[in-house]
N, C-alpha and C positions, 0 to 999 in steps of 0.2 A: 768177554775177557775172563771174567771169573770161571766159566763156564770151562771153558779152557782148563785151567787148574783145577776146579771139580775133577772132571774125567780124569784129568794125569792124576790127580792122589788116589781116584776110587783104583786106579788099575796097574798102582804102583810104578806109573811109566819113569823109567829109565832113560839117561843118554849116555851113548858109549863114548869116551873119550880118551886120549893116552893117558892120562891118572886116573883111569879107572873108571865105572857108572856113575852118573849123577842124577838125583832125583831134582826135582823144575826147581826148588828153592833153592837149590845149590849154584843155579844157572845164573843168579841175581848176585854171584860173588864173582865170575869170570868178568874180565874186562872184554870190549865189545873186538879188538883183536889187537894182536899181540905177535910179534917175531919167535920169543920164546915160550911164553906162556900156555898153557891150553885159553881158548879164548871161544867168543860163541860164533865170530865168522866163520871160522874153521868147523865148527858143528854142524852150523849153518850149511856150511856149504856141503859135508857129508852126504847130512840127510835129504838134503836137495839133489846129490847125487843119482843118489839110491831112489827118489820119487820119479825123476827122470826116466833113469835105467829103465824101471816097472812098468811105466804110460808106454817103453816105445817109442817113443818121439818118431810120429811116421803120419804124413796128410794122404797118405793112401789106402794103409788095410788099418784096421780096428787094430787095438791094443789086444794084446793076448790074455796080459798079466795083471790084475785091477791091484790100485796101488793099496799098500797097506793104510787101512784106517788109523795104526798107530805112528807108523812116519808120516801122514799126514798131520796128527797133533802134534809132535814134534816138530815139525817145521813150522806152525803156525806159533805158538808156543816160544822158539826162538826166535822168528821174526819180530812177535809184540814183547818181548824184552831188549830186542836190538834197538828197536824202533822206540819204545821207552826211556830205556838209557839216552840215546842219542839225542832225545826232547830235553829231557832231566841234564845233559851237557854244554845244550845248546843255552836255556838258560840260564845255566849256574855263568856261565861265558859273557853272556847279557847283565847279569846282575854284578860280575867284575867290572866287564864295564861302567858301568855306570857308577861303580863306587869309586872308582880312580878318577872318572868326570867330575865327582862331586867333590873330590878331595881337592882337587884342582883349582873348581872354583870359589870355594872356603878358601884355599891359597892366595886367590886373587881377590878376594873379597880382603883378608888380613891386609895385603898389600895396599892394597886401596884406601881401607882403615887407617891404615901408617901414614899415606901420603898426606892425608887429609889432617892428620894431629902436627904432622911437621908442619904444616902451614898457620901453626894456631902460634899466638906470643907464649911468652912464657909466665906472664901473670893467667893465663887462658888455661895451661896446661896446670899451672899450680891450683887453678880453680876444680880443676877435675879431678887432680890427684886428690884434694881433700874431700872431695865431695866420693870417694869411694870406701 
């Protein structure tokens, strides 16, 4: 991974997008896609384009054109940020969950609490109020 980003900064690798070039750290600001936005599926899928185009895509003759070493970091590049993101989404999602479960059951736990004091006399509950 890091390695990755080594090579993009030593070679100042770029990615072309409608607002313009962006260098890898700026990639970490795109949302992973978007209707309006510039976004990194749409990048994604460019320069996956363009890797395609170059290989040929032919199970008969050899490829003519060997792909470029730099759209090949670029795609890899934006894959392990997609794929990143989408972990880093996946459990920010998990950890909502579980906090509205917990809240839920703190809810039910109150409730439970409440049943349990209305069942007490009221020399019981006067006993508790003083004793706080």
């Amino acid at each position: 991974m890091s390695d990755l980003f080594l090579k993009a900064s030593r070679i100042k690798l770029r990615f072309d997008t409608n607002s313009g070039p962006l260098a890898a750290e700026d990639l970490w600001d795109l949302p992973i896609s978007s209707e309006r936005k510039t976004n990194l599926a749409d990048i994604a899928m460019k320069v996956k384009a363009r890797l395609d185009l170059v290989s040929g895509l032919s199970f008969v003759k050899q490829p003519t054109k060997q792909i470029d070493p730099t759209d090949q970091l670029r795609f890899d590049i934006l894959r392990f940020i997609i794929e990143t993101k989408q972990d880093e989404n996946a459990a920010a999602a998990t950890a909502r969950d579980n906090a509205a479960k917990k809240q839920r059951l703190l809810q039910l736990i109150a409730e439970k609490e409440d049943d349990s004091l209305k069942g007490k006399s009221v020399e019981e509950l006067k006993a508790l109020a003083e004793s706080l």
